[in-house]
Structure formats: C-alpha cells, structure tokens
N, C-alpha and C positions, 0 to 999 in steps of 0.2 A: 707806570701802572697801566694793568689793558683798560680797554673801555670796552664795556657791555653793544653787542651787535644785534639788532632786529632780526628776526628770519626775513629771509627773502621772500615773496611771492612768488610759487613756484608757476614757472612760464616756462613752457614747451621748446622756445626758441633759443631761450638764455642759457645758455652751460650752465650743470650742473653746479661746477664750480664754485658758482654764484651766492648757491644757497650753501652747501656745503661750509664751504671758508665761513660763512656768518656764524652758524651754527656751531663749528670749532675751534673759532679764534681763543676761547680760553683755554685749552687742552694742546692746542699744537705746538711746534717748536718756533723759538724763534731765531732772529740773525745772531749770531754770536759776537758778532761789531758789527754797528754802522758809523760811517764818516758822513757829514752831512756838510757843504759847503756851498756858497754861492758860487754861481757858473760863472768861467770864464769863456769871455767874447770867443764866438768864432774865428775859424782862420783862414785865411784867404792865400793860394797859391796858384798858379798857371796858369796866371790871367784871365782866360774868363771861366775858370772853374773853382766855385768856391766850394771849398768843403768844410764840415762841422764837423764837432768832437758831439757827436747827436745823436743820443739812442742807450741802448741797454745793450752790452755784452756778456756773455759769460752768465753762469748758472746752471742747475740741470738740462741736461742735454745737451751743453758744450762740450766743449775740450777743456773748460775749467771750472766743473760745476762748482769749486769751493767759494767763488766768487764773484759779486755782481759789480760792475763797474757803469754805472747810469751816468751818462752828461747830458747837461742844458735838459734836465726832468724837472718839469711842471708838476705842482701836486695832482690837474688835472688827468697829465700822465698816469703818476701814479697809482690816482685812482680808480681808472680805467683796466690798470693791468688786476689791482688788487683786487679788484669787484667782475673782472671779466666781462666787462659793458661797454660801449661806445661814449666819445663824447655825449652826442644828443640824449644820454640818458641820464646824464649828472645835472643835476639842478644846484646850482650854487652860484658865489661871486662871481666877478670876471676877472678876477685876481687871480682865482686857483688856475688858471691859464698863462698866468704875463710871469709869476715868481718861479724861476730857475735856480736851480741847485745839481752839485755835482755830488754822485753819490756813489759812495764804495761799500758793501754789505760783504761779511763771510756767512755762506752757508753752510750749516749744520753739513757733515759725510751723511750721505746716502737719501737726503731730503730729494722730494721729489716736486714737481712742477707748481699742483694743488697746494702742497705744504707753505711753497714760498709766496704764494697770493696771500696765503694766512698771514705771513712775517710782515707782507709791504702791509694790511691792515694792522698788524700791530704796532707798527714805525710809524703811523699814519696818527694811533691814538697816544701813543707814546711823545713824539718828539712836537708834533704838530696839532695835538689836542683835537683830533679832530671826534667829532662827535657828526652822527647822520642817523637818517632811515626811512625803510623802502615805501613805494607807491608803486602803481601799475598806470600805463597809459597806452592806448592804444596807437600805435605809428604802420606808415607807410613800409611793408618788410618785401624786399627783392627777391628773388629764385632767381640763379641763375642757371641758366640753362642751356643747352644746344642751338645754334644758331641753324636758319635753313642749310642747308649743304654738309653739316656736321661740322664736327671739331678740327680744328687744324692746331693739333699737340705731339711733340713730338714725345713719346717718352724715352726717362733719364737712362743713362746707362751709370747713374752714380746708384751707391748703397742708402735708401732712405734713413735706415737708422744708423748712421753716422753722426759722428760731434755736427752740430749744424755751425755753417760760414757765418762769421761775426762780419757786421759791416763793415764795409771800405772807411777807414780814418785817414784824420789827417797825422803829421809828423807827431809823436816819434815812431808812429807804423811804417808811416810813407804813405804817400799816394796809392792806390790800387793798381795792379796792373791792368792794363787794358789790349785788347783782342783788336783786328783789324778794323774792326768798326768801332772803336771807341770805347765799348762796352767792357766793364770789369769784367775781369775771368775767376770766376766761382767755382771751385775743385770741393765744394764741400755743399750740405742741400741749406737752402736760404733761399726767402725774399727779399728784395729791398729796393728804393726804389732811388732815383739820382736824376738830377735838376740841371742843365744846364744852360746857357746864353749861347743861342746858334745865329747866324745870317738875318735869322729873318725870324727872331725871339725867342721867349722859351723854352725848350726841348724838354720831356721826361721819358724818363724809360720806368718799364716796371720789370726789377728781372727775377727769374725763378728760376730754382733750381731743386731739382727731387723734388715738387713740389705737389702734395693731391690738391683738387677742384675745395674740398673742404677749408685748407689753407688758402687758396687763392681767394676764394668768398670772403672767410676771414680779412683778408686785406685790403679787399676792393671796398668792404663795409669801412675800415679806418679811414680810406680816400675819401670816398662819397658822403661818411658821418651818417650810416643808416644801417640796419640791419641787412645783412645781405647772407643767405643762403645756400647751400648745395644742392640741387634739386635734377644736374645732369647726367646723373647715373653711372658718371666712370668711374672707375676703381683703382684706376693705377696713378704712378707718380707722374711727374711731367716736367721738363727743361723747355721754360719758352722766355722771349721778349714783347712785350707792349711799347710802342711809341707813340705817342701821343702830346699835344699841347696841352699844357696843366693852366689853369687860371692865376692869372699875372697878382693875384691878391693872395696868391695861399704858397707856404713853404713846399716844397718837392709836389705839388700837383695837390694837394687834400690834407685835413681833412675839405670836405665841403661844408658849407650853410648851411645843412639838415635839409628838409627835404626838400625838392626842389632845388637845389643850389648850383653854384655857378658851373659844376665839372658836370650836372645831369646832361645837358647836351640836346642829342637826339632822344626820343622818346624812347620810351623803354618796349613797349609793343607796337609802336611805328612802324612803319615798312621797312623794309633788311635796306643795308646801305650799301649799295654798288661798289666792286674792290675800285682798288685804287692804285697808282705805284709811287705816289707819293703821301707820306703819310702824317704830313705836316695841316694842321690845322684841326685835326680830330680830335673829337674830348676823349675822354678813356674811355665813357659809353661804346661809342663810334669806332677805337681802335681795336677794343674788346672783342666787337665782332669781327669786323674787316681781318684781322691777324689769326687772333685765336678760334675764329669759329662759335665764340659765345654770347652771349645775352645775356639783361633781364629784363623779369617778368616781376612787375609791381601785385601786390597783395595788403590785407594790412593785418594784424597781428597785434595782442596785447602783450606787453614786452615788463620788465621790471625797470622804475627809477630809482636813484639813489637822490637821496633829499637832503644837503648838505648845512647840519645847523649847527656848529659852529668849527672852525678852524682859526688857527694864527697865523699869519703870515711870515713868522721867523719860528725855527725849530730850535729845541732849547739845545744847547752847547753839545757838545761831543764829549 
C-alpha cells in the first residue's frame, strides 16, 4: 500500500524533481517487480585492486532501460536517489547507511527518469514502511566555477545522448579494460569514480565521459556531501580525468563529513594552487583545479530536508 508524501519545500537549488515525485507518488507508475535481497560481500581480484558489485545499472537512459540491477544499496542510497538530495540532507538512523541489499526492479516501457524516483519512493513505503517529511535548513552551497587561467576540458567527440556506460564490475562482467595508464576505457558517456592502493597509498581517479559542468557538480556534491552547483558558464560536454588522494576513512574518495570534511582540503577561495607534475597528495579540491581548471566558491543557501520517522530495517518478502 503507498504511503501519503508531504510537498516539498520548494527551494531554488533542489531539482525540481524533488517536489514533483512527492506530489505524484499516488498517480505514477510503479516497478512491475522488485527482488529485494541482502548484499553479497565484495570481491576482491588483482591483488591490489579491489572491486565491488556497487552501484545502480541500467534504467532509463541505458542500454537496458527495462531494468535496474542495484548492488550493496543502502536505503540511505536509495533515499537519496528517490528524493534527488544529498546524504547531508536526510535526517534519520545511522542504520539507513550500514543495511545493504541487492536489488533487481523492472521498469515499466517508456517510463522515464522523474517517473522512477517516484517507483524507488513507492518501494521505499511499500517494502520498508518507510514513512518521512520535509524541513528546510540553511547549509554551506558550492558554485563551481572557472579557475584563474580558465578551464583545461577537453571536449567529447562521443554522442551525449547515447545509452550511458554502466560501471566497471567485477566477474561475471570481468574486470574493465584499461588504457595505458591504468584508467578504464569508457566508449559510452559516464562518470564514475575508482579507488586504488598505489606505492605510496590511496589513489582516486574521477573519470568522465560526455560529461556537462552541470553533471560533474552533481558528483563532486556526492564526494564532498554538500550541495555543489554549476555556475561556470560552459555549455558543452567534456571527457576529462581527476587524480587525486581520497581520505583513507571513506570508500572511493567521499562521500565527505558534510561541511567541512576531510576531502575539503584547500580552501575554496584560497589562493590558486601552483601546477604541479605530480599529483599525489591532492584532495579533489586541489586536483580540481590544478587538472581541470576549476573551482569553488562557497555561498549558503536554504536547501530542503527529509526527516525520516519511521522505517524497518528488513523489507518484507519478495
């Protein structure tokens, strides 16, 4: 049975999305199956690269939008996607973070992006009883923007509106393949971001592909755990690499701490950071500019919470 959803507070920074979905979770479509299962442990091959069955594939705007296949998803996860928010804007347990489940959804033909935020809220009051509702709080919000000397992007010669690249798994996909540097080779547009144990520790790479300033904000807000904005005024797509050391406390480099936290690094309107040609020991701040030519610029901004009052920790049967 659905559960009744509060409107959102409508805030300028928050996708639309946000309020949208509250508003027609009774009227939209939902998944036509869901498989809900506890997650099976990662797996570990090539000695010092370990890889996970971790993340969301498939859906609108794949190559297989009839289908979502989520591993090792938190409800926190899926809160996030469902609500179009950051962690730092869910207020709940610390449980909705540690309980992992593998999940398999069919999506309705011809559902589209917004539609399936409405489905994971209805999975959410359906299987996991969850019950919530919104607040407003003012936080720390980023613009990123052009660093002194401008941007250093190359743009894509790939088709932005192509199936977007599922991320690198591990078996029965296989390993990813990898380019003379190491780095997965991405024929389709994606971000995504890959953790490694080098000489001298850590390693992340952040890599992109067809990718606008708009999407890359997007993801540097998931790192950082903070709202982060577009505010550099390009308009095209873009194929680039970040290297950087991620903090030895967080899975592939972030989220972070919320604000302030351990990947903020360098200040944000600090003085520019001298290149470099090694680019070990950078926080993502840091490598952000040095590589890409970009920045931010801290502001603050009233943003929407979600206020999570009650959930279960086991989802009923399949």
């Amino acid at each position: 049975m659905r559960q009744p959803y509060s409107a959102a507070v409508p805030i300028a920074l928050v996708c639309g999305a946000l309020a949208c979905a509250s508003a027609n979770a009774a009227d939209g479509p939902t998944f036509e199956a869901a498989s809900i299962k506890p997650a099976a442990p990662p797996l570990t091959f090539r000695g010092d690269r370990v890889m996970f069955r971790f993340g969301r594939r498939g859906g609108p705007g794949t190559a297989d939008p009839g289908r979502i296949t989520w591993n090792n998803a938190s409800l926190m996860d899926i809160l996030i996607e469902a609500w179009d928010v950051k962690r730092f804007q869910v207020i709940g347990p610390d449980w909705l973070g540690t309980e992992r489940f593998d999940i398999v959804a069919k999506v309705p033909a011809g559902a589209t992006k917004e539609q399936v935020r409405v489905m994971w809220q209805d999975l959410l009051a359906e299987r996991w009883n969850l019950s919530l509702h919104h607040g407003s709080k003012v936080f720390e919000v980023d613009e990123l923007v052009t660093a002194k000397g401008g941007p250093k992007l190359k743009t894509t010669d790939l088709d932005p509106s192509a199936p977007e690249a599922q991320p690198p798994d591990a078996p029965p996909a296989g390993p990813p393949k990898l380019d003379k540097n190491g780095i997965p080779e991405l024929n389709a547009p994606g971000l995504f971001m890959m953790q490694t144990m080098g000489p001298n520790g850590l390693n992340a790479r952040m890599i992109g592909k067809a990718q606008t300033m708009a999407q890359l904000a997007n993801r540097l807000g998931d790192q950082l755990n903070r709202a982060v904005v577009d505010k550099t005024g390009l308009t095209g797509t873009y194929d680039f690499v970040v290297e950087f050391t991620p903090d030895p406390g967080s899975f592939l480099g972030g989220p972070g701490r919320g604000p302030g936290g351990p990947l903020l690094g360098a200040p944000r309107d600090g003085p520019e950071i001298p290149g470099a040609s090694d680019p070990s020991g950078l926080t993502l701040i840091g490598a952000l500019q040095q590589q890409l030519g970009l920045r931010l610029h801290s502001t603050k901004a009233p943003l929407d919470i979600l206020v999570i009052d009650r959930a279960n920790k086991v989802p009923t049967e399949n």
